[in-house]
C-alpha positions in Angstrom: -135.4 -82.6 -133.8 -134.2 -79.8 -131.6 -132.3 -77.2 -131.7 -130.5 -75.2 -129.6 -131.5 -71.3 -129.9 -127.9 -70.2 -129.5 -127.3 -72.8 -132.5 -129.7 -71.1 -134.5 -128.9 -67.7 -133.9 -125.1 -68.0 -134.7 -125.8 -70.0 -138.5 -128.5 -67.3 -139.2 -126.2 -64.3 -138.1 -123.0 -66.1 -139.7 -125.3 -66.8 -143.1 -127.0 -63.2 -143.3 -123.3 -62.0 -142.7 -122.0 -64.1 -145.6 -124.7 -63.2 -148.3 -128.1 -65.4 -147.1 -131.2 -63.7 -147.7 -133.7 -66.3 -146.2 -134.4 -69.7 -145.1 -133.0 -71.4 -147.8 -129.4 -69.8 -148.0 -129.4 -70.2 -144.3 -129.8 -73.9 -143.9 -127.3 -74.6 -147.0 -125.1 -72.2 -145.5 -125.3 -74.5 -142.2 -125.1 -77.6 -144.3 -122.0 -76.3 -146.2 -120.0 -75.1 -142.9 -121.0 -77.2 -140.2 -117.7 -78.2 -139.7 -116.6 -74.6 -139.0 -119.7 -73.8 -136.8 -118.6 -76.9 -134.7 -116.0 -74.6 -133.5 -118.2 -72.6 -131.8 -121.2 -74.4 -130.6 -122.0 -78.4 -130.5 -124.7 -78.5 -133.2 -125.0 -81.9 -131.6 -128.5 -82.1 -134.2 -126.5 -80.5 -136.8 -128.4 -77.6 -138.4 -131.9 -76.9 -139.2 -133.6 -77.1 -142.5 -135.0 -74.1 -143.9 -138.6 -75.5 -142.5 -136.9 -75.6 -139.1 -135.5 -72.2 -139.3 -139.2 -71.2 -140.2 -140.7 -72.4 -137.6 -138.5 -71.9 -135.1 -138.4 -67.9 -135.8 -142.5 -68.0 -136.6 -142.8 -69.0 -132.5 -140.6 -66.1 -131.3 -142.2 -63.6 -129.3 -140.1 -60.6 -131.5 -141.0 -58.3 -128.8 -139.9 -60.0 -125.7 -137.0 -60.9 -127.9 -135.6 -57.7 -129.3 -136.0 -56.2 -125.7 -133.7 -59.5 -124.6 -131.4 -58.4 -127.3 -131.2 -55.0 -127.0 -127.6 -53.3 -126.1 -129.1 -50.8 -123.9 -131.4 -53.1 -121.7 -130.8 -53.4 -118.0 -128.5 -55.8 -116.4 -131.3 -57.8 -114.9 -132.8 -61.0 -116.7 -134.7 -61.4 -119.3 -138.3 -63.2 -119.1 -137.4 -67.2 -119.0 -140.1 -67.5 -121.5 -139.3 -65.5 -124.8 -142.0 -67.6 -126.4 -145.4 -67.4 -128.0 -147.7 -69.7 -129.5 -150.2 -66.7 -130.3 -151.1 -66.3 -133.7 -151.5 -62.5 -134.5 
């Protein structure tokens, strides 16, 4: 199944804002209120399980992401590719 990033990003940040404190509480967070995160974004796959969510935050490159995501950056684009495969 895939997921959209944006998807994932939006139930981890609503879950972690409502009390979740890992990849269980997220994906029965996004079970529980899928209807309300319809709202927002598709979730045409609905929402990941918490093996999902693990993978799919074990493959981010967290430096290439938290320079995406910082508020400072510069107003030019970030790499395409935020992903790694590496194992460090």
């Amino acid at each position: 199944m895939l997921y959209r990033l944006d998807e994932v990003l939006l139930v981890t940040l609503c879950a972690v804002l409502c009390g979740a404190d890992g990849g269980v509480s997220v994906a029965l967070f996004g079970k529980q209120k899928l209807a309300f995160l319809r709202r927002f974004l598709p979730f045409a796959n609905a929402t990941p399980s918490h093996d999902q969510l693990g993978l799919i935050f074990g493959t981010l490159d967290a430096e290439a992401f938290k320079t995406a995501s910082s508020p400072g950056r510069k107003a030019s684009r970030a790499p395409s590719r935020a992903w790694s495969r590496s194992t460090a």
